[in-house]
C-alpha positions in Angstrom: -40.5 -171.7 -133.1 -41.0 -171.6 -129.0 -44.1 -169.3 -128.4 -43.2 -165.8 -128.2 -43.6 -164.1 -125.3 -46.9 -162.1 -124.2 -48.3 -158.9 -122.5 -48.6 -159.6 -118.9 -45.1 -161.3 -118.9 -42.3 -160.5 -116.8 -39.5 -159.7 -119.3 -36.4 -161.9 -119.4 -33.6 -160.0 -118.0 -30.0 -160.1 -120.5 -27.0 -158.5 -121.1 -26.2 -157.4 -124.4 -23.0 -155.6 -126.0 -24.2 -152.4 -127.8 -22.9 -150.5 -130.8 -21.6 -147.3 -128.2 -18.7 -149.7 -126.7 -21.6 -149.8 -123.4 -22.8 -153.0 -122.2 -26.4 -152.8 -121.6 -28.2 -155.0 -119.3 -32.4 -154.7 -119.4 -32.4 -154.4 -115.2 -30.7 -151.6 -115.4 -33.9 -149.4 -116.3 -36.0 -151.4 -114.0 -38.4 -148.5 -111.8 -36.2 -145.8 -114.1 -37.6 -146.6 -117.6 -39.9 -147.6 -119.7 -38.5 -150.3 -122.6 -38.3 -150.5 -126.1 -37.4 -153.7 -127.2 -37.5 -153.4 -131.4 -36.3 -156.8 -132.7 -35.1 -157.0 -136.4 -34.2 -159.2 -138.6 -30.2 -157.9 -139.7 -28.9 -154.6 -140.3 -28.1 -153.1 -144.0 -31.6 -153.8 -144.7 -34.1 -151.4 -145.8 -37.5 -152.1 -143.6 -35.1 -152.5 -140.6 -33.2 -149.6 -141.4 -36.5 -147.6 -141.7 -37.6 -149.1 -138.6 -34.5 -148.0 -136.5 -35.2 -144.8 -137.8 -38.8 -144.6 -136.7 -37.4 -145.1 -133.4 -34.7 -142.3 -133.6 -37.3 -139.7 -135.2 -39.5 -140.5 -131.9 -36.3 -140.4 -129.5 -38.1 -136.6 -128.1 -41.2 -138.5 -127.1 -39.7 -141.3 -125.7 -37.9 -139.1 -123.6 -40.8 -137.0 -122.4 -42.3 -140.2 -121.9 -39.7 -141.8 -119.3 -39.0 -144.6 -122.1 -36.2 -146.1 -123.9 -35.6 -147.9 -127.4 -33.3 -150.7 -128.2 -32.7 -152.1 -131.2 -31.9 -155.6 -130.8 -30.6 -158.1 -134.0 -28.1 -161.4 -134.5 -25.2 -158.7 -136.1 -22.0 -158.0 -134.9 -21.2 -155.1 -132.9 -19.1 -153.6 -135.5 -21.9 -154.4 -137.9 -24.0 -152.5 -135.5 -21.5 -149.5 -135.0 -21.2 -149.3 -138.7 -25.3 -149.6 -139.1 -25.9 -146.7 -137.0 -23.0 -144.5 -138.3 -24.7 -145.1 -141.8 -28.4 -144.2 -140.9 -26.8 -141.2 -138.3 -29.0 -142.6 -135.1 -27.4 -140.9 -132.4 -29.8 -141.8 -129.4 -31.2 -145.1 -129.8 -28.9 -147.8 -129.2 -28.5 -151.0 -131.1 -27.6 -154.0 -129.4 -26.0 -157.1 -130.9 -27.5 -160.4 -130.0 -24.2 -162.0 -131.4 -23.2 -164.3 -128.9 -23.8 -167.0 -128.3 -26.3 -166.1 -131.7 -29.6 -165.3 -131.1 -29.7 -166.3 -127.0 -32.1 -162.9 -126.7 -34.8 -163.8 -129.5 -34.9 -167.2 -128.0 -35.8 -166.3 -124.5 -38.4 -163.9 -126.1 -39.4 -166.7 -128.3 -38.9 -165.2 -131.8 -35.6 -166.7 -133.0 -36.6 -167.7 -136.6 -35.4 -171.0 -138.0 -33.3 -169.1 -140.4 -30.6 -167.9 -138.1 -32.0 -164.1 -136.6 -35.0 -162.7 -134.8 -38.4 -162.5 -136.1 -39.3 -158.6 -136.4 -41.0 -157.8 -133.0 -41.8 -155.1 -130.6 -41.7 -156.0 -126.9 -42.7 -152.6 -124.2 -41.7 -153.2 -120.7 -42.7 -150.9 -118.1 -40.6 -149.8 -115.4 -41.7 -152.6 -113.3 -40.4 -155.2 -116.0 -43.8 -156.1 -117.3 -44.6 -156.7 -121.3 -47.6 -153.9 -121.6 -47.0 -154.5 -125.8 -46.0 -157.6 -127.6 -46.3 -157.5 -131.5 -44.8 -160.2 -133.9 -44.4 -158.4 -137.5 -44.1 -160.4 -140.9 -40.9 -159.9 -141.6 -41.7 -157.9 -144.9 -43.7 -155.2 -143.0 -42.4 -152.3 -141.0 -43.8 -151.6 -137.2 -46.0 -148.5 -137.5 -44.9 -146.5 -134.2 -48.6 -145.7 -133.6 -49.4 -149.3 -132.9 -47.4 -148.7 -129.9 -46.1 -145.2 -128.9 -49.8 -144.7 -127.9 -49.3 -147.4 -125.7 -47.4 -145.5 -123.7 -47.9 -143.5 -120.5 
């Protein structure tokens, strides 16, 4: 695996088909929002499904906080539409790293060997800057305090 990316960084920009029917692109928040980037494994799954809603429980401080999460995996986008009708997120969108499979987690450098993205959590601040970088084992949830602090 290439090495991931690290704080400091300027974030790779992409383009991403998300589970709304939007396209999202990364520049489009650039000097308008901070960026969560939550990377995980594949949806139906229970630590990702718990970690997508960590993110969704949090959505009021993100806002107050002039930041946005995105869920970010290798599923389809109808995997992804289906995945957030089931767990009821409503304000975080998921984003379907599909096409060509896995092109995201590469660039970020977390594309495991196995054929999806390594759990991660990448911050951007409105600049496009990583300000947070954490690599997960696959087996363990992010704790939202390990980075919503990290916010300003």
């Amino acid at each position: 695996m290439a090495t991931h990316l690290r704080v400091g960084d300027k974030a790779p920009d992409f383009e991403l088909p998300a589970n709304n029917g939007k396209t999202v692109r990364l520049s489009q928040f650039l000097h308008k929002k901070h960026v969560i980037l939550s990377f995980h494994p594949l949806a139906f799954t229970g630590i990702c499904s718990d970690q997508m809603q960590d993110l969704e429980k949090n959505s009021g401080l993100l806002h107050q906080k002039d930041a946005v999460a995105l869920g970010i995996s290798v599923d389809s986008v109808p995997a992804k539409e289906a995945w957030a009708k089931q767990l009821n997120i409503r304000k975080v969108e998921f984003l379907s790293d599909f096409e060509p499979k896995g092109d995201v987690a590469r660039q970020y450098g977390i594309y495991h060997p196995k054929g999806f993205s390594e759990r991660a959590v990448f911050i951007l601040n409105k600049e496009g800057i990583l300000t947070f970088v954490k690599v997960y084992p696959l087996d363990q949830k992010p704790d939202p305090d390990d980075f919503l602090t990290g916010l300003p």
